[in-house]
DRENFI-890745 format. One record per residue (C-alpha): residue number from 1; residue in one letter; x, z, y. Coordinates in steps of 0.001 Angstrom, whole numbers, plus 500000, padded with zeros to 6 digits. Each point is the difference from the previous one (the first is absolute). Example, Ala and Ser with C-alpha at 12.3 -4.5 7.8 and 13.67 -1.06 7.14 Angstrom:
2
<kolke n="1" res="A" x="512300" z="507800" y="495500"/>
<kolke n="2" res="S" x="501370" z="499340" y="503440"/>
# end
This chain:
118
<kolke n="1" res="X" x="547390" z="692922" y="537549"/>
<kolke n="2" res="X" x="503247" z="501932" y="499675"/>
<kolke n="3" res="X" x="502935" z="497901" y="501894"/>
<kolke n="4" res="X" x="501749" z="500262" y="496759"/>
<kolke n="5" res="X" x="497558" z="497668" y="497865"/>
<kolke n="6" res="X" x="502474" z="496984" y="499151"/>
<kolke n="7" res="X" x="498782" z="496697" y="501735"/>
<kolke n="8" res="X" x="497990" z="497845" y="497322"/>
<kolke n="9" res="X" x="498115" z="502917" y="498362"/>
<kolke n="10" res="X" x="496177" z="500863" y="499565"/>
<kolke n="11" res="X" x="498125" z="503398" y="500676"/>
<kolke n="12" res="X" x="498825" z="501217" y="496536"/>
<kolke n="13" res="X" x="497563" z="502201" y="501818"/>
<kolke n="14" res="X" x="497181" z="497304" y="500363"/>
<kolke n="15" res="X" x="497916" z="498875" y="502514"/>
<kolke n="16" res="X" x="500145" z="496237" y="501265"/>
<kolke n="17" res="X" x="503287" z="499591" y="501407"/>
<kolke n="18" res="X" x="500059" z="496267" y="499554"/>
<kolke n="19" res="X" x="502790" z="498375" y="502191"/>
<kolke n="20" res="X" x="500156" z="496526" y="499026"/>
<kolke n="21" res="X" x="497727" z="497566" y="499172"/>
<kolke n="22" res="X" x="497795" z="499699" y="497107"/>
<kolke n="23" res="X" x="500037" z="496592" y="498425"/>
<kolke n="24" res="X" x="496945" z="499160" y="497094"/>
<kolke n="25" res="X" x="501772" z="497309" y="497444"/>
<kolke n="26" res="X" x="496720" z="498465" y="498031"/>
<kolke n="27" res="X" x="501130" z="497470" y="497646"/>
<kolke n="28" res="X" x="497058" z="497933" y="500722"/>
<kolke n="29" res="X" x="501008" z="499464" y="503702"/>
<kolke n="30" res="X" x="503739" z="499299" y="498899"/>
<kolke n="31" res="X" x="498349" z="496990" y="498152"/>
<kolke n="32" res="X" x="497675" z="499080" y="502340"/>
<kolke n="33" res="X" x="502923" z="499634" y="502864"/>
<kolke n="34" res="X" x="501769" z="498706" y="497421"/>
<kolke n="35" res="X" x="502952" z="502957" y="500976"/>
<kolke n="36" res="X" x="502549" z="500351" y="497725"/>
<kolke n="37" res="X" x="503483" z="501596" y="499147"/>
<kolke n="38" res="X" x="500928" z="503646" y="501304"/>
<kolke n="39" res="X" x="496782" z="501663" y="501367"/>
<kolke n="40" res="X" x="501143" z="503683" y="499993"/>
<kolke n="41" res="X" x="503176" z="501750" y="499815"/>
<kolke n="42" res="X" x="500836" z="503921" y="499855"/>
<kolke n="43" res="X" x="499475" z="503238" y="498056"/>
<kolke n="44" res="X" x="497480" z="500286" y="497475"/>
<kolke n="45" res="X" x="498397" z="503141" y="501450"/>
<kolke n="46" res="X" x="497030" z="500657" y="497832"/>
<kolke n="47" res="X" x="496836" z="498392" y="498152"/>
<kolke n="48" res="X" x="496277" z="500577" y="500529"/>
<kolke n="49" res="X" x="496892" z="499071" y="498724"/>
<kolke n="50" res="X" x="498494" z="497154" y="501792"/>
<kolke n="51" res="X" x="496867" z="500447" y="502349"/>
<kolke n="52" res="X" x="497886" z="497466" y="498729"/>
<kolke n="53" res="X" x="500865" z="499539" y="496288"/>
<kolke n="54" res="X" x="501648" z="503698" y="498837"/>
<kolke n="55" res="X" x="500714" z="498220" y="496796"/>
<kolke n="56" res="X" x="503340" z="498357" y="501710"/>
<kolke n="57" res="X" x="502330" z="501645" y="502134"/>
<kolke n="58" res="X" x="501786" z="498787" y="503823"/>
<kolke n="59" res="X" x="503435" z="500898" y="500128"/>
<kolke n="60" res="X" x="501748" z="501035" y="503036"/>
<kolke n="61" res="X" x="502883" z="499054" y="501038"/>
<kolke n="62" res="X" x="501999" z="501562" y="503039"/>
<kolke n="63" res="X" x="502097" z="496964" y="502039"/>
<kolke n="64" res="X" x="503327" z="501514" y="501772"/>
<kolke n="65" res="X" x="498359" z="499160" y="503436"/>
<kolke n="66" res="X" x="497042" z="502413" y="498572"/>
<kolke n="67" res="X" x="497414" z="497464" y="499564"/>
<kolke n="68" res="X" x="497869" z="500913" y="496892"/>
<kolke n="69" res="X" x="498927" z="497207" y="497580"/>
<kolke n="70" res="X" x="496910" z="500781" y="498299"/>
<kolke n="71" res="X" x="500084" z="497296" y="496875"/>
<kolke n="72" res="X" x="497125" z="499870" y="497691"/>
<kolke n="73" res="X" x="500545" z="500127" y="496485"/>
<kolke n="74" res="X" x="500214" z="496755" y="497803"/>
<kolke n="75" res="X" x="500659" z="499730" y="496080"/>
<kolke n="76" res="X" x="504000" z="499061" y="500945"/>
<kolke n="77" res="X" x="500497" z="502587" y="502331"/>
<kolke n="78" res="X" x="498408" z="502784" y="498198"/>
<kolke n="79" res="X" x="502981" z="498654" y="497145"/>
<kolke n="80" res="X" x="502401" z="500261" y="502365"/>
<kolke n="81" res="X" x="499554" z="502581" y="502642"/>
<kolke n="82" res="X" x="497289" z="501784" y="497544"/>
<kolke n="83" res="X" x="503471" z="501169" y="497829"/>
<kolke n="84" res="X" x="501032" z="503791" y="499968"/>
<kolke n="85" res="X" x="503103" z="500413" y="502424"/>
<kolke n="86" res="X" x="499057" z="497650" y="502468"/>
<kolke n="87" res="X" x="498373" z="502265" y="502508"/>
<kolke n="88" res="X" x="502856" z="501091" y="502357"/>
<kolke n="89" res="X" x="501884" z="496826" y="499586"/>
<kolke n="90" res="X" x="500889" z="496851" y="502265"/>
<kolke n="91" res="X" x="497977" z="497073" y="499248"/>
<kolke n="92" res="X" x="499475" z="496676" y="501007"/>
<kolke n="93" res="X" x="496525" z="498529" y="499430"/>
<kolke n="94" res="X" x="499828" z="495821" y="499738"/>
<kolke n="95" res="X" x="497026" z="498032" y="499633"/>
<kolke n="96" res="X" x="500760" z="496832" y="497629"/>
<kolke n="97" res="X" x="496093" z="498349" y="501128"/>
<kolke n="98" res="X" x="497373" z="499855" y="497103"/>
<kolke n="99" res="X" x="501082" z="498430" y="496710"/>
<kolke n="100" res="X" x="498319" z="499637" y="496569"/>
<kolke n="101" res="X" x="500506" z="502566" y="497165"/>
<kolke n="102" res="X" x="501473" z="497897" y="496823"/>
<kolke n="103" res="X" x="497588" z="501581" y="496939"/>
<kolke n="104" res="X" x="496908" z="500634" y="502461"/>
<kolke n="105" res="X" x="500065" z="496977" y="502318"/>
<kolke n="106" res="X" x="498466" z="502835" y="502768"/>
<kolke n="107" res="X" x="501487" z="499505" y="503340"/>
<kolke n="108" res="X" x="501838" z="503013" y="501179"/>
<kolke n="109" res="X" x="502203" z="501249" y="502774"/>
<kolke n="110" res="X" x="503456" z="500145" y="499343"/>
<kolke n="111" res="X" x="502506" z="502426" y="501715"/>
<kolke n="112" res="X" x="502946" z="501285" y="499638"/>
<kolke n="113" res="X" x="501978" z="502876" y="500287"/>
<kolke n="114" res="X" x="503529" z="501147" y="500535"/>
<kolke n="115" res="X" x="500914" z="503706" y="500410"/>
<kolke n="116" res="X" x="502769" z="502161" y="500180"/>
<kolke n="117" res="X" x="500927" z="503635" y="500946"/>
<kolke n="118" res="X" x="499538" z="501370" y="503654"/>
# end
C-alpha cells in the first residue's frame, strides 16, 4: 500500500484484508439475551445473500474502529436498510426486542434504523 492511501480507507483490489473484528448480529440471540438498544453503528458497506437462506440478505456494516457487523436480514430491516440510497451511508442499527404485528398477531423483531450521509 502506497503511503499516500488516506487513513480509514479499504483496498478495492480484494483479497481478505480484514482488520477489525467481525461481529454476527442474529436477531434470535438479541432476544434470547434479552440485548437491546444500539447493536451496530457505521457505514452501510454492502448487502449479500445470506449463506443459509439466499432468499434474505445480511447487511454489512463497517464500525469506525473497523469492526464489521454482519446483520441478518429481518422483514423491518429489509424496509429500512433494504431502500435504494442507503448503501454508502451512516447508520445506526437498534434492536427494539420482539413485539407483536397489529393485523397478523405474528411476533416479529423490531429494529430500527437511523442513517445519514458519510
Amino acid at each position: 500500500m502506497g503511503d499516500d492511501v488516506a487513513e480509514g480507507m479499504t483496498s478495492l483490489a480484494g483479497g481478505n484484508l480484514q482488520k477489525g473484528k467481525v461481529i454476527i448480529v442474529r436477531p434470535s440471540k438479541l432476544e434470547a439475551e434479552g440485548k437491546m438498544g444500539l447493536v451496530a453503528s457505521g457505514i452501510l458497506e454492502k448487502t449479500e445473500p445470506n449463506k443459509f437462506d439466499p432468499t434474505k440478505k445480511d447487511y454489512f456494516i463497517r464500525g469506525v474502529d473497523d469492526t464489521l457487523y454482519i446483520i441478518n436480514e429481518t422483514a423491518t430491516l429489509k424496509q429500512q436498510l433494504g431502500q435504494d440510497g442507503v448503501i454508502g451511508l451512516q447508520v445506526e442499527v437498534h434492536y427494539n426486542g420482539k413485539k407483536k404485528a397489529k393485523k397478523s398477531g405474528k411476533d416479529f423483531h423490531d429494529f430500527e434504523c437511523f442513517a445519514k450521509k458519510a
